[in-house]
C-alpha positions, 0 to 999 in steps of 0.5 A: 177654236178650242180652249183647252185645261191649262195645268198649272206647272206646280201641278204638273210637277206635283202629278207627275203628268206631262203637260200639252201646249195650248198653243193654237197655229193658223194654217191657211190652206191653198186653193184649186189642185193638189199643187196647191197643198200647204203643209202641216209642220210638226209641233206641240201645237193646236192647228187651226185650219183655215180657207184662202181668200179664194176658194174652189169646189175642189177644196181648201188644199193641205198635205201631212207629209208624216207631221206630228201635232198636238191637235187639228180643229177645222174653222169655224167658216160659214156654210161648211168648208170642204177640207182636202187632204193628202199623206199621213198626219199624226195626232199625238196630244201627250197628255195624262190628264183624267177625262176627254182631252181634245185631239180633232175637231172638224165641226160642221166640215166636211173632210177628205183624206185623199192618202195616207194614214191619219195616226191618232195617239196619246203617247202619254195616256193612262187609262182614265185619258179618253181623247175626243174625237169629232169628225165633223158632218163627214170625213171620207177616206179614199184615194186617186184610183190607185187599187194598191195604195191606202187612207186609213185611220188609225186609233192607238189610244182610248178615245170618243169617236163621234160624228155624222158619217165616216166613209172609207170609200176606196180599196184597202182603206181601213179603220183600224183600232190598234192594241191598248186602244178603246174606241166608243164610236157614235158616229150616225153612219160609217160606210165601208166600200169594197176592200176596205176594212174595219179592224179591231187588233189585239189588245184592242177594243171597239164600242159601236153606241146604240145610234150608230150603223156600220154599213158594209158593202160587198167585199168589206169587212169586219175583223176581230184580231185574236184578243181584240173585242168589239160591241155593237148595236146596228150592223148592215150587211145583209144584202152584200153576200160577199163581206165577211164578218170574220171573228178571231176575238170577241165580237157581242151583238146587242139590240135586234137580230144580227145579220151577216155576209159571210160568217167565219167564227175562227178560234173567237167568240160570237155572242148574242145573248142580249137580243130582242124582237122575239122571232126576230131574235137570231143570227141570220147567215147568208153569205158562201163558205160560212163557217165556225173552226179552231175552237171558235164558240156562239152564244145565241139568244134565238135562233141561227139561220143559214139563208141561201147559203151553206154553213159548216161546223167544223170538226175543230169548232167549239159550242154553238150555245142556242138559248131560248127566247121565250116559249114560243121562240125556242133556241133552234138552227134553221135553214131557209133554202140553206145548207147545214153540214154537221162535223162535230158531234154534240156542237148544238146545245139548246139552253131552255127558259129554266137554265136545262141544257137539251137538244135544239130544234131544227126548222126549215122553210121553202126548197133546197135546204140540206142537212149533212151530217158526217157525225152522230147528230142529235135534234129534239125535232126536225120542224117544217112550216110554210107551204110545201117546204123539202129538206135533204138529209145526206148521211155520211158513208160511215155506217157508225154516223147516225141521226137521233130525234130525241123529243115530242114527235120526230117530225111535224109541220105547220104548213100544209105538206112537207117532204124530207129526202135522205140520201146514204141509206141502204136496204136494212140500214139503222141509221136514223132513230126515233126517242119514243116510249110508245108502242107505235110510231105515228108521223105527222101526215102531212109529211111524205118521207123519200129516199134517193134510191126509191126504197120505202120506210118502216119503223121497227121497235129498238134501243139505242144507247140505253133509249127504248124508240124505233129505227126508220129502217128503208125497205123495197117499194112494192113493185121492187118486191116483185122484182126480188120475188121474181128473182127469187122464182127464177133462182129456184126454177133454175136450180129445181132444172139442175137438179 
């Protein structure tokens, strides 16, 4: 049972605060099926549940039906009851008092909502009012197979959410921290089943504690409503391609790299300038349609990496700012068997050690990566490592769009061969230029540069906005030449008859 602060009434007066009952009401569950739930009756009260006599493996059974309560705590039975709810209660514990306020505490239970909503607020909170919320060994919100119906809780105040495991663990069930809210989350585990939710709202805030993992399964997501912000620590979805991340607000990632499904920056702010783990330090993408649109900006400390996947930068998408991690873990994007496509110009920006601001690098590792660039890109330099690793550049048919590698060698490799493909070049075309003061333009040798079309490659010495380096301009093959040599022997035969 709880005890809670009783505020004299002088000082109630004298404050200006509403009082809270520190009235406790028992409520004794029913037994066996949902015919037998009790129900919960409004009122400024603590409720205490509590098990019948007789008790099944179903549960001890209750119902909400849209009461409104000061506070719920489980019993203190031994071992642990499973509890088992059904419809909407709501938690409202109406006090300004400064500090934690208790508004749930299950204990050691365990606890279902089988549907319905489970409202926790403060109608008369102030910012210095955090309402503790325990939900025991494991609160799991599901319900009876009905893909349109939905168990959801729902925060609408500051509050400390903590406990061992919350499961969300059926279609359209939800989290959802409502505008005006902070909720600090230390639950160990917090499961998200497919089509479930979890939902920072406008106004809203959301804090995942170091020791606390949100565990998304496929079809889940996690969503930042515009104006909403979310912290958090551990996040796990690396293995179910199809849940979303989706950032309207501010979400900021600390601790070790971050790993996401489908990545949709849309008008928010990504932010992980906090990581640690050296080349673990990054923003790993893997799932189908990523994206970053309508302003949406990303500030990385490390790396970004498209795996076995595609991710596109919008023609409407802000910066995605790459801050280098040391000196050996530059700021870079890298594609690992990933496709990258570029339609904004000067969306990459690399901050070095030094606070410079400079062009990032581009890696790529093992088959099928491909780079399109449909704007003027700028790299520092286009890196390859592991063995045998291809890359496909694809050009767009704007004969204005051009790639610049601006730094160091335009082409290296720490693996054994390396390959690049470009597609969209034409005999004579000056589409891709080398930064480069030197007389000479000497390409890695373990790199082997194709065309789609067949054509060779030569560099020839030029300038470009002001910089002095060499255009890879695509020639004829040898045997091509031929052809066209013959053509042209043919031509002046034809012509020397005519005459």
């Amino acid at each position: 049972m709880n005890i809670k602060s009783i505020l004299t009434t002088a000082l109630v007066a004298s404050l200006g605060v509403s009082a809270f009952a520190t009235t406790d009401k028992t409520i004794t569950g029913g037994a066996g099926d949902s015919n037998t739930r009790v129900a919960i009756t409004s009122g400024d009260y603590n409720i205490i549940l509590a098990s019948p006599a007789t008790t099944t493996s179903a549960g001890t059974m209750f119902k909400g039906g849209g009461s409104t309560i000061t506070s719920l705590d489980g019993a203190t039975n031994t071992p642990p009851v499973k509890w088992s709810f059904t419809a909407t209660l709501n938690i409202d514990v109406n006090s300004s008092a400064e500090g934690s306020v208790k508004a749930l505490d299950f204990g050691e239970n365990k606890v279902q909502w089988n549907l319905g909503t489970l409202n926790i607020k403060n109608s008369s909170a102030t910012d210095k009012t955090f309402l503790d919320v325990n939900i025991g060994k494991e609160l799991r919100f599901t319900v009876n197979d009905n893909k349109k119906e939905s168990s959801i809780l729902g925060i609408r105040t500051n509050a400390n959410v903590t406990g061992t495991t919350l499961t969300f663990a059926s279609m359209h069930d939800g989290y959802y921290v409502i505008e005006g809210g902070t909720v600090n989350h230390s639950v160990k585990d917090t499961f998200f089943a497919s089509g479930s939710t979890l939902l920072v709202r406008t106004g809203a805030t959301f804090n995942a504690s170091d020791n606390s993992i949100l565990n998304f399964y496929s079809g889940s997501k996690f969503h930042i409503a515009t104006g909403g912000k979310a912290e958090v620590y551990k996040f796990d979805m690396k293995n179910q391609l199809n849940s979303e991340l989706l950032i309207e607000g501010t979400y900021t990632h600390k601790g070790t790299g971050l790993t996401t499904a489908i990545l949709t920056v849309d008008k928010g702010n990504l932010i992980a300038k906090d990581l640690t783990g050296g080349t673990n330090a990054r923003v790993v993408v893997k799932g189908a349609g990523s994206s970053i649109k309508n302003g949406g900006t990303m500030a990385i400390k490390g790396a970004l990496e498209i795996s076995n996947t595609d991710f596109t930068v919008d023609s409407t998408s802000g910066i995605i700012e790459l801050t280098d991690f040391s000196g050996d873990y530059n700021g870079r994007a890298i594609l690992s068997t990933g496709k990258l496509t570029i339609n904004k110009e000067s969306a990459f920006k690399r901050i070095t050690t030094s606070g410079k601001e400079t062009n990032i690098k581009l890696l790529y590792h093992g088959v099928g990566n491909e780079l399109v660039i449909n704007v003027t890109t700028a790299f520092e330099q286009i890196y390859a490592y592991e063995t045998a690793p291809e890359l496909k550049i694809t050009l767009s048919s704007n004969e204005n769009v051009k790639l610049l590698l601006t730094g160091g060698l335009p082409l290296n490799t720490a693996g054994n061969t390396a390959s690049i493909t470009f597609s969209g070049l034409d005999i004579g075309d000056e589409r891709v230029f080398f930064v480069s003061g030197k007389d000479e333009l000497t390409l890695s040798s373990k790199f082997t540069l194709l065309s789609d079309k067949g054509y060779d490659f030569n560099f020839v010495k030029g300038t470009y906005d002001g910089k002095a380096g060499f255009w890879m301009v695509a020639v004829p093959e040898p045997a091509e030449w031929a052809v066209i040599f013959g053509a042209i022997a043919l031509g002046l035969a034809v012509y020397r008859r005519r005459k």
